[in-house]
C-alpha positions as a Python dict, from the first residue, in 0.01 Angstrom:
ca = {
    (1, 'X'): (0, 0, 0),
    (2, 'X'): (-278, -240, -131),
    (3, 'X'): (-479, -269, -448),
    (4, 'X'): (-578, 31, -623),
    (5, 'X'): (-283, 234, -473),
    (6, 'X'): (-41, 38, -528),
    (7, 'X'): (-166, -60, -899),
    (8, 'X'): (-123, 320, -980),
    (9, 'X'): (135, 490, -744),
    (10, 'X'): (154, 817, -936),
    (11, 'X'): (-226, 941, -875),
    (12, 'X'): (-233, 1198, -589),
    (13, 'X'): (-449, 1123, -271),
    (14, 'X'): (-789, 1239, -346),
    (15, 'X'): (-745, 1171, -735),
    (16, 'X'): (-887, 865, -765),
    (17, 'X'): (-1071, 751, -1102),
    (18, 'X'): (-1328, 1071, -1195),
    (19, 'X'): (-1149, 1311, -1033),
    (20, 'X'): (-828, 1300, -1177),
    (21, 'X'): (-1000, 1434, -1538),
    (22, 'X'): (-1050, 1740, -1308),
    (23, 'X'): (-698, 1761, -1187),
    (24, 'X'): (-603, 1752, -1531),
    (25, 'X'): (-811, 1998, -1661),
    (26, 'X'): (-735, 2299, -1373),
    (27, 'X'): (-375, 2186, -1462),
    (28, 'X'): (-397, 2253, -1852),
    (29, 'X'): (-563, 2602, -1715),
    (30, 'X'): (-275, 2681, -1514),
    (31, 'X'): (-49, 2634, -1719),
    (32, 'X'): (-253, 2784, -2010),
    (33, 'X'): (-248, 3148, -1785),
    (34, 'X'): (131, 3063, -1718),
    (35, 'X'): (210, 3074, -2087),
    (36, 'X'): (-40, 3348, -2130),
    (37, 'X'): (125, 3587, -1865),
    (38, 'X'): (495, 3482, -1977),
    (39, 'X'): (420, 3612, -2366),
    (40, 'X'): (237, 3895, -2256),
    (41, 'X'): (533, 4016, -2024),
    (42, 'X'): (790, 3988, -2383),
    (43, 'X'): (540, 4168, -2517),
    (44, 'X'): (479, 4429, -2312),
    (45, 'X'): (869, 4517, -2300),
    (46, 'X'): (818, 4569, -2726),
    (47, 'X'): (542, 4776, -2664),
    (48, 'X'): (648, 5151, -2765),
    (49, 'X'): (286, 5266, -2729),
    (50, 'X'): (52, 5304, -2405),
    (51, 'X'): (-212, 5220, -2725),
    (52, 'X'): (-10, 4902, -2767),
    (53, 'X'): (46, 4797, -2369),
    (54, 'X'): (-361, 4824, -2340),
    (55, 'X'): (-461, 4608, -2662),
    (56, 'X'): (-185, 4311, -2548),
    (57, 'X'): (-357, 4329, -2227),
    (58, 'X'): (-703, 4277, -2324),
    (59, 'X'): (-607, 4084, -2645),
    (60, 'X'): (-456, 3817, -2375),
    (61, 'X'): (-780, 3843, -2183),
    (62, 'X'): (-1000, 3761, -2417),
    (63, 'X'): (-817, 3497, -2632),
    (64, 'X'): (-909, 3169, -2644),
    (65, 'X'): (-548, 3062, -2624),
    (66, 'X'): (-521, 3282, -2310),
    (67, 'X'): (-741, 3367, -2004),
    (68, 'X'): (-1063, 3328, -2255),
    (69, 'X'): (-1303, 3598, -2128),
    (70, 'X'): (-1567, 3663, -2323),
    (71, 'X'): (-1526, 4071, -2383),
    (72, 'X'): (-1273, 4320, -2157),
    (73, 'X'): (-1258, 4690, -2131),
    (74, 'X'): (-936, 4926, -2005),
    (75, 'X'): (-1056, 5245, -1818),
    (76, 'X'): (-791, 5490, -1712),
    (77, 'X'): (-842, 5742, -1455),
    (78, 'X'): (-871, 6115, -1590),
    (79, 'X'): (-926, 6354, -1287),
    (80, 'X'): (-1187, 6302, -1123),
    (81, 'X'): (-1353, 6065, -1363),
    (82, 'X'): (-1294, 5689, -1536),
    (83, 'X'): (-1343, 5699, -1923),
    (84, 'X'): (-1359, 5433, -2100),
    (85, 'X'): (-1064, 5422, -2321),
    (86, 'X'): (-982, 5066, -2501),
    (87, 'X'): (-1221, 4744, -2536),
    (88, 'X'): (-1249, 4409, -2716),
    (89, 'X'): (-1522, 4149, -2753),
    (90, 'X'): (-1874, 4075, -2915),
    (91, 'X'): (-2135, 4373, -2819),
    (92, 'X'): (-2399, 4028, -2800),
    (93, 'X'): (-2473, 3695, -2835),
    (94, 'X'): (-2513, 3676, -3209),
    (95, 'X'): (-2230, 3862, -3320),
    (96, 'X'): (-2019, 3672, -3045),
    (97, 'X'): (-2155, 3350, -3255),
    (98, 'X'): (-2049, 3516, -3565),
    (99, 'X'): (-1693, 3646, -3453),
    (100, 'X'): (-1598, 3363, -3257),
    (101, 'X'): (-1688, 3137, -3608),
    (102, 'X'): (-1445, 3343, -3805),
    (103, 'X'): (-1170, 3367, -3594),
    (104, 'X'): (-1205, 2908, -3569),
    (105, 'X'): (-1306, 2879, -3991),
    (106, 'X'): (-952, 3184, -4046),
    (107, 'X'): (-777, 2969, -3747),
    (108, 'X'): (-680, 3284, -3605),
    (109, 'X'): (-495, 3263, -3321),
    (110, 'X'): (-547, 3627, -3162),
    (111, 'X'): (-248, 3596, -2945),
    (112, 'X'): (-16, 3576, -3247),
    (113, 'X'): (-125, 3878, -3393),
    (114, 'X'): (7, 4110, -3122),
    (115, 'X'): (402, 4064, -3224),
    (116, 'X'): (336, 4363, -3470),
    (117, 'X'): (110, 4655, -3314),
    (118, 'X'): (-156, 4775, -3558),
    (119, 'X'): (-318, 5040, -3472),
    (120, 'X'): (-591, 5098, -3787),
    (121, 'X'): (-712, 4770, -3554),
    (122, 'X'): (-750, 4952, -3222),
    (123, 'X'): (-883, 5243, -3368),
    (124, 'X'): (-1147, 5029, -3552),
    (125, 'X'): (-1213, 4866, -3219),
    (126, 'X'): (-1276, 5167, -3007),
    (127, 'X'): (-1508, 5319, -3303),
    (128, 'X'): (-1722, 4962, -3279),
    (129, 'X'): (-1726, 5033, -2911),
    (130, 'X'): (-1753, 5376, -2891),
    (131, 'X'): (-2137, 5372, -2729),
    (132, 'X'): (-2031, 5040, -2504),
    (133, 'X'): (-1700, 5276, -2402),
    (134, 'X'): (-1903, 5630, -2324),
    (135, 'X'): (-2191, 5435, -2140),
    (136, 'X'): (-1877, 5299, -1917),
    (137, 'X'): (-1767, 5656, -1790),
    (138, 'X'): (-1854, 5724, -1477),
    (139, 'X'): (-1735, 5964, -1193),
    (140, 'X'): (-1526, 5864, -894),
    (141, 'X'): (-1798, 5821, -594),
    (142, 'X'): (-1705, 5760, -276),
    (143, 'X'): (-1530, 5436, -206),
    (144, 'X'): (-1489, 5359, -581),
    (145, 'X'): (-1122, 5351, -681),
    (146, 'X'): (-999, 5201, -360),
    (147, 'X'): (-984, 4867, -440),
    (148, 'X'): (-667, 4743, -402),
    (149, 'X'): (-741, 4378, -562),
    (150, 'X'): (-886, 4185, -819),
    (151, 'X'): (-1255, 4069, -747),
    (152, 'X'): (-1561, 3950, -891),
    (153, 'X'): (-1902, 4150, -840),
    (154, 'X'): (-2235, 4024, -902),
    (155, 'X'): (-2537, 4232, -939),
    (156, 'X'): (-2620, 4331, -611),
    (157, 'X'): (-2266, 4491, -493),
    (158, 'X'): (-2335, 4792, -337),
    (159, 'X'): (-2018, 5022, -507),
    (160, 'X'): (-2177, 5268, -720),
    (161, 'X'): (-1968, 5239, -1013),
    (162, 'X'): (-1926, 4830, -1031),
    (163, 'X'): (-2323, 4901, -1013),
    (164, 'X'): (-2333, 5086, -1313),
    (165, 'X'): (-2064, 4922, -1576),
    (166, 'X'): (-2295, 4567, -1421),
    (167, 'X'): (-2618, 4734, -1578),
    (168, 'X'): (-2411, 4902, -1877),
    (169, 'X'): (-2237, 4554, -1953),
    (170, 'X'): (-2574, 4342, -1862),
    (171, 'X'): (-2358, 4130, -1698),
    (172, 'X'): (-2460, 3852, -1471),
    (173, 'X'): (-2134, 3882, -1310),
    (174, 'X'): (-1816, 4123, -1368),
    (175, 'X'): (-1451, 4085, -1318),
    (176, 'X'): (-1265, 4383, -1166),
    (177, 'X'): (-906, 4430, -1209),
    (178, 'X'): (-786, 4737, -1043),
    (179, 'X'): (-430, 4896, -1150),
    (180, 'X'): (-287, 5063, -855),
    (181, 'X'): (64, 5165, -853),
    (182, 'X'): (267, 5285, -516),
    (183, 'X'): (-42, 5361, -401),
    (184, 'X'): (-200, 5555, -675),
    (185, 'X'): (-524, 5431, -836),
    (186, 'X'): (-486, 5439, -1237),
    (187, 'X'): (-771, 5290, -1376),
    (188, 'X'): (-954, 4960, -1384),
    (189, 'X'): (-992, 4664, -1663),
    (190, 'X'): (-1358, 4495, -1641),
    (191, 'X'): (-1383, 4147, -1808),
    (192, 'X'): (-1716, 3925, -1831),
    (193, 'X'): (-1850, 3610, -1987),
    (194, 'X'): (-2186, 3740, -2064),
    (195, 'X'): (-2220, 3479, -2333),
    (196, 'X'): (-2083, 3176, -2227),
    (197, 'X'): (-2153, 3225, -1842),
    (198, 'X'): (-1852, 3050, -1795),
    (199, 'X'): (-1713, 3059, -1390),
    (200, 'X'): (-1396, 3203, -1283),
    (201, 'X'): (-1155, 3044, -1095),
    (202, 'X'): (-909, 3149, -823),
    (203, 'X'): (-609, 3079, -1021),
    (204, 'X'): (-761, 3278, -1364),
    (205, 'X'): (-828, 3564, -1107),
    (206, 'X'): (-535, 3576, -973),
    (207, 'X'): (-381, 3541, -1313),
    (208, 'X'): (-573, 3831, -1459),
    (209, 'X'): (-445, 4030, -1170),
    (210, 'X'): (-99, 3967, -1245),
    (211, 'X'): (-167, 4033, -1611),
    (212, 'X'): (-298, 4422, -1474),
    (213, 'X'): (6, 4470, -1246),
    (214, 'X'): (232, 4408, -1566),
    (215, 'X'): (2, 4587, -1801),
    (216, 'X'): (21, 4898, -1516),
    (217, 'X'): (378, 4899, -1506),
    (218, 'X'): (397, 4890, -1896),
    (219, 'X'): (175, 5173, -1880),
    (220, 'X'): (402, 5413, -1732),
    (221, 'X'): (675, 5325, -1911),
    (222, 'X'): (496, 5401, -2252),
    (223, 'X'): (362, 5727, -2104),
    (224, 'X'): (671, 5850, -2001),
    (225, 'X'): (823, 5748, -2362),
    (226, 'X'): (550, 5943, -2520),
    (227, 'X'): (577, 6218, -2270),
    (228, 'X'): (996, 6255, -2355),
    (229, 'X'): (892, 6238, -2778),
    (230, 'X'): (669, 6510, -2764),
    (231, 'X'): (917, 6729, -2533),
    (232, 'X'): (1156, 6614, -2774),
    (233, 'X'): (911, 6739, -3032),
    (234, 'X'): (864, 7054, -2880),
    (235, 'X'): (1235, 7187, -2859),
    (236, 'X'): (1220, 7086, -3241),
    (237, 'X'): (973, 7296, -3303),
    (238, 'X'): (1106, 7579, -3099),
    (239, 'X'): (1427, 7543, -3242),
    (240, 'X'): (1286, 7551, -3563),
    (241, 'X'): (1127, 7838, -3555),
    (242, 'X'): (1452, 7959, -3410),
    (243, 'X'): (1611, 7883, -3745),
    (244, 'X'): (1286, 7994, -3945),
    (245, 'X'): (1309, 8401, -3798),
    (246, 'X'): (1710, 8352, -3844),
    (247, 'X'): (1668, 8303, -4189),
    (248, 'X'): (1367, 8487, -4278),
    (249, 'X'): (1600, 8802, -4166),
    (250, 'X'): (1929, 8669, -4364),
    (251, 'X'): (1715, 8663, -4693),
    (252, 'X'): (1524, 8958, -4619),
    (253, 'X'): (1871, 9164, -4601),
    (254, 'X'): (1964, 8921, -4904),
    (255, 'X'): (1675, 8994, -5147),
    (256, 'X'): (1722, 9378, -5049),
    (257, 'X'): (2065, 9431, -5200),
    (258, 'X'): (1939, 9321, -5564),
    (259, 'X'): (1600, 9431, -5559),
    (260, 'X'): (1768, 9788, -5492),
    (261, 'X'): (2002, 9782, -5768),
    (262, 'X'): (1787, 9677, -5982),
    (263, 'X'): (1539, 9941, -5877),
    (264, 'X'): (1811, 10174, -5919),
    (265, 'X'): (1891, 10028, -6262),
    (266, 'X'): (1526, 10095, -6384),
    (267, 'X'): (1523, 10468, -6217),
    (268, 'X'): (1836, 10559, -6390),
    (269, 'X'): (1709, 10380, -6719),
    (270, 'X'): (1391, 10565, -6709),
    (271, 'X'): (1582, 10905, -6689),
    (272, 'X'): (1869, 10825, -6923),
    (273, 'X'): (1611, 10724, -7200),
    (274, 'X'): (1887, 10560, -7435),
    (275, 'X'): (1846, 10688, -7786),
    (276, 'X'): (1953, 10338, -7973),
    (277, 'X'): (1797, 10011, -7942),
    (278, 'X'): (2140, 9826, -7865),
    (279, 'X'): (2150, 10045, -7548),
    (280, 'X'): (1781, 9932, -7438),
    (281, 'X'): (1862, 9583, -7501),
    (282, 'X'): (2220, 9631, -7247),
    (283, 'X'): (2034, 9789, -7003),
    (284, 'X'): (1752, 9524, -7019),
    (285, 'X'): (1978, 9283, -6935),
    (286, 'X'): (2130, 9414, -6658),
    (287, 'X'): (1783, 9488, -6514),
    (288, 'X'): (1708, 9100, -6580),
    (289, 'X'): (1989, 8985, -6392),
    (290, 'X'): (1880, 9201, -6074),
    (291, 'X'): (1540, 9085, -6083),
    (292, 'X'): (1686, 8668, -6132),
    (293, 'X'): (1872, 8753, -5824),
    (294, 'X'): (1563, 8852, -5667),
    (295, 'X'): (1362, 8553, -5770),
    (296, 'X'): (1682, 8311, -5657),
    (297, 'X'): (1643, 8476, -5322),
    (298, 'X'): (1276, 8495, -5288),
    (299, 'X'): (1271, 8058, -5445),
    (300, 'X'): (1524, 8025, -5162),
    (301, 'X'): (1311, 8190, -4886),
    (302, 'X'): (1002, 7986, -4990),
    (303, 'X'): (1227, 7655, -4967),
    (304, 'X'): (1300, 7745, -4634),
    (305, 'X'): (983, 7846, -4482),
    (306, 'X'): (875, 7491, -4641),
    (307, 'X'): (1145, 7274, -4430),
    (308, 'X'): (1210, 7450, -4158),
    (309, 'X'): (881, 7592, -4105),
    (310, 'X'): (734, 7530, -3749),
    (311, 'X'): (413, 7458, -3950),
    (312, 'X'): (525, 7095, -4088),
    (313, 'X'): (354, 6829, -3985),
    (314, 'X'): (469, 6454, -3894),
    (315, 'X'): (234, 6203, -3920),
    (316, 'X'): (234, 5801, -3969),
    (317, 'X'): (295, 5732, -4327),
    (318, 'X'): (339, 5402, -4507),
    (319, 'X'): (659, 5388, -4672),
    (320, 'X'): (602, 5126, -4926),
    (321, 'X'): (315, 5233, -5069),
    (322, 'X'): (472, 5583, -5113),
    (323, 'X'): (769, 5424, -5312),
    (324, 'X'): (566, 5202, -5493),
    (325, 'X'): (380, 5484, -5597),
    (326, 'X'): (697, 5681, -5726),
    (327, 'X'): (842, 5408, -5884),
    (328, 'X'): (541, 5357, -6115),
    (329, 'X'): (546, 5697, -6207),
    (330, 'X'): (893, 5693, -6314),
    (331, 'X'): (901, 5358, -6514),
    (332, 'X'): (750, 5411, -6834),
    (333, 'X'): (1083, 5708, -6882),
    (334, 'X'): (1293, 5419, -6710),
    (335, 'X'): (1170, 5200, -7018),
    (336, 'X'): (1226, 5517, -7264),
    (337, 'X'): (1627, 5524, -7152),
    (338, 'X'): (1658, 5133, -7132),
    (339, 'X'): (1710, 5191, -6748),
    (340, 'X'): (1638, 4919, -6546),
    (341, 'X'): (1429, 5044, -6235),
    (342, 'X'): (1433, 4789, -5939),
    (343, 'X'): (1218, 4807, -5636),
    (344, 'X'): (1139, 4485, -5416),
    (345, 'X'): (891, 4543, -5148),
    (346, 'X'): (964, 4428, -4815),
    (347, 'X'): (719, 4156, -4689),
    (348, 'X'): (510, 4358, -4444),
    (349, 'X'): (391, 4741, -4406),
    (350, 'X'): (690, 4940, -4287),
    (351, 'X'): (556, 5284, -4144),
    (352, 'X'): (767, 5613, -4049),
    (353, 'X'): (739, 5927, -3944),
    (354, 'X'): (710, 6237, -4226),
    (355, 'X'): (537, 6470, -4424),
    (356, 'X'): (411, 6307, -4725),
    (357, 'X'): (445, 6567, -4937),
    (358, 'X'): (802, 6690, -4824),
    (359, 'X'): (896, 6287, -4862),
    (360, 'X'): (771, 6244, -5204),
    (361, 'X'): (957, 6559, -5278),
    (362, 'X'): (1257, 6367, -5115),
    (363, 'X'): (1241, 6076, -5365),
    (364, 'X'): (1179, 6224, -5647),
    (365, 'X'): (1462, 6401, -5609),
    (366, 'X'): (1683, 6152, -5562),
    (367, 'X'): (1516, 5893, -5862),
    (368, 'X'): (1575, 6187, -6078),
    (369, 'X'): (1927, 6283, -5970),
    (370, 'X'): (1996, 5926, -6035),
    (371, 'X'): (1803, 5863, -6364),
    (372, 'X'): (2059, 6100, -6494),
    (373, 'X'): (2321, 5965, -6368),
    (374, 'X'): (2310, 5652, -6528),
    (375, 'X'): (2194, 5843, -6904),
    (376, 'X'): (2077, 5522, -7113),
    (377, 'X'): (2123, 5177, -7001),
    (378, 'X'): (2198, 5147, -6664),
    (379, 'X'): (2078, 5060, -6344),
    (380, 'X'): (1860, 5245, -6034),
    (381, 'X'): (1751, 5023, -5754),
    (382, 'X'): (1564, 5145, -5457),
    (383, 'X'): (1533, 4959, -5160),
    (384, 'X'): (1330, 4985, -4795),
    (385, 'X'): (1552, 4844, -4511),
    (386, 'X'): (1447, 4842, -4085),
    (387, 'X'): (1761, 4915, -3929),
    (388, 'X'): (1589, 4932, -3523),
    (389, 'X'): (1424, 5274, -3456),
    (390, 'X'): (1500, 5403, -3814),
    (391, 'X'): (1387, 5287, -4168),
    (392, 'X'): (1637, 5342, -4429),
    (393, 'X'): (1476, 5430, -4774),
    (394, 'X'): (1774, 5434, -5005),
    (395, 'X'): (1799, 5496, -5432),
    (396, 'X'): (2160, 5340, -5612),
    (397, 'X'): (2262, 5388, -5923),
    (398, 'X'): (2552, 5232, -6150),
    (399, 'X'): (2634, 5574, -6336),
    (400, 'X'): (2926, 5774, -6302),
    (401, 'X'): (3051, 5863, -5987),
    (402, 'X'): (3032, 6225, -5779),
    (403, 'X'): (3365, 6444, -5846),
    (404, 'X'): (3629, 6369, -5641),
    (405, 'X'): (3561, 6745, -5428),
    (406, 'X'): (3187, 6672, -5385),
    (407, 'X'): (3222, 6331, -5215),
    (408, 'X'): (3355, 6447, -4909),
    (409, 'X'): (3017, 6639, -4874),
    (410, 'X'): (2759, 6605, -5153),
    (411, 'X'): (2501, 6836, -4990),
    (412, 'X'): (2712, 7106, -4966),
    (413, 'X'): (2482, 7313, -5265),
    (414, 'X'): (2758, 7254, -5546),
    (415, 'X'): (2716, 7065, -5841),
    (416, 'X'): (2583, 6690, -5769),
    (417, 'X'): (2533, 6419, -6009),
    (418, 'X'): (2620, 6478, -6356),
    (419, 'X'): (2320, 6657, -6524),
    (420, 'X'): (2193, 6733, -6179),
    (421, 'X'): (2218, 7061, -5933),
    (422, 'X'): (2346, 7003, -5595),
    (423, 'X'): (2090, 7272, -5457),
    (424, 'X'): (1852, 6989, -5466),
    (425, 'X'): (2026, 6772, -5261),
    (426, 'X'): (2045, 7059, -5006),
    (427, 'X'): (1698, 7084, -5001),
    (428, 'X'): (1649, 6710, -4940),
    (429, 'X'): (1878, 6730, -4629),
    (430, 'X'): (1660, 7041, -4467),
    (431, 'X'): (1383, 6859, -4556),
    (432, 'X'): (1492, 6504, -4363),
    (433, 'X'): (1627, 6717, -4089),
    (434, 'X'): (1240, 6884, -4038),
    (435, 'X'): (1121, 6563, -4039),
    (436, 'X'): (1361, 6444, -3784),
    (437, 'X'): (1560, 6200, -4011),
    (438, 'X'): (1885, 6247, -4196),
    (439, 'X'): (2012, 6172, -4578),
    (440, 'X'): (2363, 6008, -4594),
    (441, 'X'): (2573, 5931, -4927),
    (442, 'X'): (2806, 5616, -4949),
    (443, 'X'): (3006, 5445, -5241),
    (444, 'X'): (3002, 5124, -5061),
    (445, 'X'): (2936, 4876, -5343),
    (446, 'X'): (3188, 4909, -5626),
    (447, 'X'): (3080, 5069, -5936),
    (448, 'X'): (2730, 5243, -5719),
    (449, 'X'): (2639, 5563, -5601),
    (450, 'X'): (2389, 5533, -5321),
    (451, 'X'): (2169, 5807, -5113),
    (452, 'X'): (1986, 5737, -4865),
    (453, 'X'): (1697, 5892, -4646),
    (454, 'X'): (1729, 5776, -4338),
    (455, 'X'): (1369, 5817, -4117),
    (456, 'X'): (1222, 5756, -3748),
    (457, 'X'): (1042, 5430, -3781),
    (458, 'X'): (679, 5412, -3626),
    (459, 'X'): (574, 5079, -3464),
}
């Protein structure tokens, strides 16, 4: 070796001087889509969503920090159609300008943002989309669908859908990522630099391809997840409503017996007409206690139909905020007793599944059960811990402990904390149990009485 070569062994044949800038360059790309692929395949197995598998897809896409499209759009097959379902990037070049000088003045990387799904984000996204998305949609022509790998179409391919998401898009050229899976065409993700004009590569193409093939297999994971919850759902439902005719007969033959005595009381009052006052007032009570009877049964057939009801509805409800909420109300009588009521929020939103309503009705109960506990001068704290799929939302108190009988099972409708009725407690177990959670009791700590509602955690 002589000269040059042997002055700089380590350059590569065919690297000499200028282009060895360019070697360096495709090899910061590679690795770039290496790193980008890698984090999107841990991320993908997190993903609990099909929502979620679609937005780590084309957030990756169009990050800067990852394959650095401009704009990318997911559209699944639905019959004999393609929809347009998910999508992220500028709509044109000035708000591109203006997005693109946020996200560098915030120095938001967009790839760290997808270790927590948000989907307020995604939904926000497909409404800013929404014309971009419908103008997308286009029916399965002949030949369209086959494609079996990635490829990049310019304006005159002949395929009658690339033809129409090229004049949709006003793209000068379009990047087609088919997701096919044992032979079955899904759906398609379309990327473009319509702004930047920016070329694509092999190794980015094949890269985004890989991306798809993960992002497909994610896909039917998710779905299948989301198909076993709402079967899951279902038989809850059924087997509520199971328990909701069962018991709508037990108190129907319940509030009979003392609505007839004390129908009976009445008839026989009305033809015995006692002649002293003292006898009106004896029967008047016995007709009182018949009709209480009645209204116990009828309060406890309204309870029922409330938390057991195949009507309730589950939705996506922010925890802290709820508790927060509570816990404001309750402080200024907190302050009255010289109780100290503690609540530290967690750091970040924590979001389960439940009925608003029924779950405020959940923690009230408890605060209250435990505000009376303590009487003046003690302590409540109420805390907001993940525990995996479940959130535990739990309220402690350092008053007196439950009886020694009620410990072994608190919600069994018997007394409860001192001051408090255990019937309560009962209803805040049908309640969690509607909502597909649980309530649990412990004496764990020394000197505390905890309860705790334990709830299915949404991502």
């Amino acid at each position: 070796m002589r000269g040059e070569a042997r002055r700089q062994p380590w350059i590569l044949p065919g690297l000499r001087r200028g282009k060895f800038s360019s070697y360096q360059k495709e090899r910061g790309r590679s690795t770039k889509i290496l790193s980008t692929l890698h984090l999107a395949a841990e991320l993908f197995e997190r993903a609990v969503m099909p929502e979620h598998a679609g937005w780590i897809a084309l957030v990756a896409l169009t990050a800067g920090e990852g394959f650095g499209f401009n704009r990318a759009f997911l559209l699944r097959r639905t019959d004999g159609n393609l929809e347009g379902w998910l999508g992220i990037g500028p709509r044109s070049g000035e708000e591109a300008a203006r997005l693109w000088q946020q996200l560098q003045t915030l120095e938001v990387k967009p790839l760290a943002t997808l270790s927590t799904f948000q989907p307020e984000v995604v939904t926000q996204e497909q409404a800013r989309l929404a014309e971009t998305l419908q103008a997308l949609n286009t029916p399965l022509h002949e030949g369209c669908g086959r494609w079996r790998r990635a490829f990049v179409a310019r304006r005159d391919f002949l395929d009658p859908c690339v033809k129409r998401w090229l004049q949709a898009l006003q793209s000068p050229f379009l990047v087609v990522l088919p997701m096919v899976r044992q032979g079955t065409f899904w759906g398609v993700v379309l990327a473009d630099n319509f702004v930047t004009k920016a070329p694509i590569s092999a190794p980015l193409l094949e890269g985004a391809q890989a991306l798809c093939h993960n992002l497909q297999a994610a896909l039917e994971r998710t779905e299948l997840w989301a198909r076993f919850q709402a079967e899951q759902e279902a038989r809850r439902r059924a087997e509520q409503a199971v328990v909701l005719v069962e018991t709508a007969r037990a108190l129907a033959h319940d509030i009979k017996n003392p609505l007839t005595a004390a129908a009976g009381l009445l008839h026989h009052l009305l033809q015995r007409k006692p002649g002293t006052v003292e006898e009106w007032e004896a029967w008047g009570r016995k007709v009182a206690e018949g009709l209480s009877r009645v209204e116990q049964r009828v309060n406890q057939l309204v309870q029922e139909l409330a938390s057991r009801g195949q009507g309730m509805e589950v939705s996506r409800t922010d925890a802290v905020a709820l508790v927060q909420r509570l816990v404001a109300s309750w402080q200024p009588l907190a302050e009255s007793r010289n109780i100290a009521l503690h609540f530290l929020p967690p750091d970040k939103p924590v979001y389960v599944w439940a009925d608003p309503a029924y779950l405020d009705r959940c923690v009230e109960n408890l605060l209250s059960n435990a505000m009376k506990a303590v009487g003046l001068g003690g302590e409540v704290r109420v805390q907001l811990q993940e525990e995996g799929r479940w959130v535990r939302l739990s309220v402690a108190d350092n008053g007196q402990p439950l009886p020694q009988p009620l410990r072994a099972d608190p919600f069994s409708g018997g007394l409860g904390q001192p001051g408090g009725s255990g019937e309560g407690l009962v209803s805040v177990r049908r309640l969690m149990e509607a909502m597909g959670g649980k309530v649990e009791y412990d004496e764990d700590e020394p000197g505390w009485v905890r309860f705790s509602l334990v709830l299915r955690r949404c991502v």
